[in-house]
C-alpha positions as CSV (number, residue, x, y, z in Angstrom):
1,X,-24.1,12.6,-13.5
2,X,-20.5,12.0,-15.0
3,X,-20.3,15.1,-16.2
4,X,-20.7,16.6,-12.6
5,X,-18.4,14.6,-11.2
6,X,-15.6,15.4,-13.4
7,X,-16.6,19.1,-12.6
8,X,-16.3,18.7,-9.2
9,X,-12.7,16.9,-9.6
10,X,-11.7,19.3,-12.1
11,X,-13.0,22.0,-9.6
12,X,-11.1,20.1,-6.7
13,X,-7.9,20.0,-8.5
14,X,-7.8,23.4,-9.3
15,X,-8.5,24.7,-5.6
16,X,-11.9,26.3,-6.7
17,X,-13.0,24.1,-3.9
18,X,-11.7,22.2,-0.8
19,X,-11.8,18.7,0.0
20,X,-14.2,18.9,2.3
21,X,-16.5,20.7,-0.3
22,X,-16.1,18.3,-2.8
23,X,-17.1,15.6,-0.5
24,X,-20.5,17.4,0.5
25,X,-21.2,18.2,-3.5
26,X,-20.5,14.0,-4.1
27,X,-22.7,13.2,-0.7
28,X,-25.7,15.3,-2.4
29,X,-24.7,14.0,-6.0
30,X,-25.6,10.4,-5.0
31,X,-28.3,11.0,-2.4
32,X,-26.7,10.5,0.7
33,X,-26.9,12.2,3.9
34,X,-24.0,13.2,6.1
35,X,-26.2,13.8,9.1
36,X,-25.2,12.5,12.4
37,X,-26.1,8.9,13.6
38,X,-29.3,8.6,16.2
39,X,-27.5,5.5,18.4
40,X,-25.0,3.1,18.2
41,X,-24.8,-0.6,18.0
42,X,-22.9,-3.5,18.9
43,X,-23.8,-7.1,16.2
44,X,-21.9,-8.9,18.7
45,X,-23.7,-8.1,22.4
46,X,-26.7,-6.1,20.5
47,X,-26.3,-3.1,22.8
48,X,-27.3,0.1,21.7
49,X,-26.3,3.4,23.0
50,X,-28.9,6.2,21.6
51,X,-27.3,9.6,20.9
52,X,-29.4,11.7,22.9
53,X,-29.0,9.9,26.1
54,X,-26.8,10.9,28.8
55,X,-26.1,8.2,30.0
56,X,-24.2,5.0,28.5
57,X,-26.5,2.3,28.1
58,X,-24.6,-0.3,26.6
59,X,-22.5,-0.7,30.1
60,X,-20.7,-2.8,30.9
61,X,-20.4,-4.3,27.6
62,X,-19.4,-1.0,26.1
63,X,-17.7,1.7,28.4
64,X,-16.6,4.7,26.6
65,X,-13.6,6.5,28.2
66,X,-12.4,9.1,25.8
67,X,-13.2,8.1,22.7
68,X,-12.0,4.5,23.5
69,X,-14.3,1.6,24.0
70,X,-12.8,0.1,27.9
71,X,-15.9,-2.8,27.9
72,X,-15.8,-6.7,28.2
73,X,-17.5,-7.2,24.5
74,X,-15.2,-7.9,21.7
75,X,-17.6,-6.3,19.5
76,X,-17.4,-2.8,17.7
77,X,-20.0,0.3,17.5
78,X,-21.3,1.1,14.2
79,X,-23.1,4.2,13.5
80,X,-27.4,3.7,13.3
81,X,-29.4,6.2,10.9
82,X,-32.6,6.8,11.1
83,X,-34.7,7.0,7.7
């Protein structure tokens, strides 16, 4: 595994590949998945707003306005993955 690594900085810092290459080769080096979340979830109101709803469910906690979060809950959104 270190050996791959090395390639892939080696490769990286001679423009074989991009950045965004090299992240996807380490992602699939070390098992994880950069697949798109299935909801999101607040710790502090424990709303959740499911990805392939269409409409918000964590109101009015949680009001999304342009990529900014306009709701009454202090809390933040954190990504949820399914298995």
């Amino acid at each position: 595994m270190k050996q791959d690594i090395l390639q892939i900085a080696k490769d990286l810092e001679k423009g074989n590949v991009t950045t965004e290459q090299a992240q996807a080769l380490l992602l699939g080096l070390f098992g994880v998945s950069s697949r798109n979340p299935i909801a999101w979830g607040c710790k502090t109101c424990n709303k959740i707003d499911w990805a392939d709803s269409k409409e918000q469910l964590a109101k009015p906690e949680h009001v999304s306005y342009r990529g900014i979060d306009l709701g009454s809950c202090d809390g933040e959104f954190i990504p949820l993955y399914g298995y």
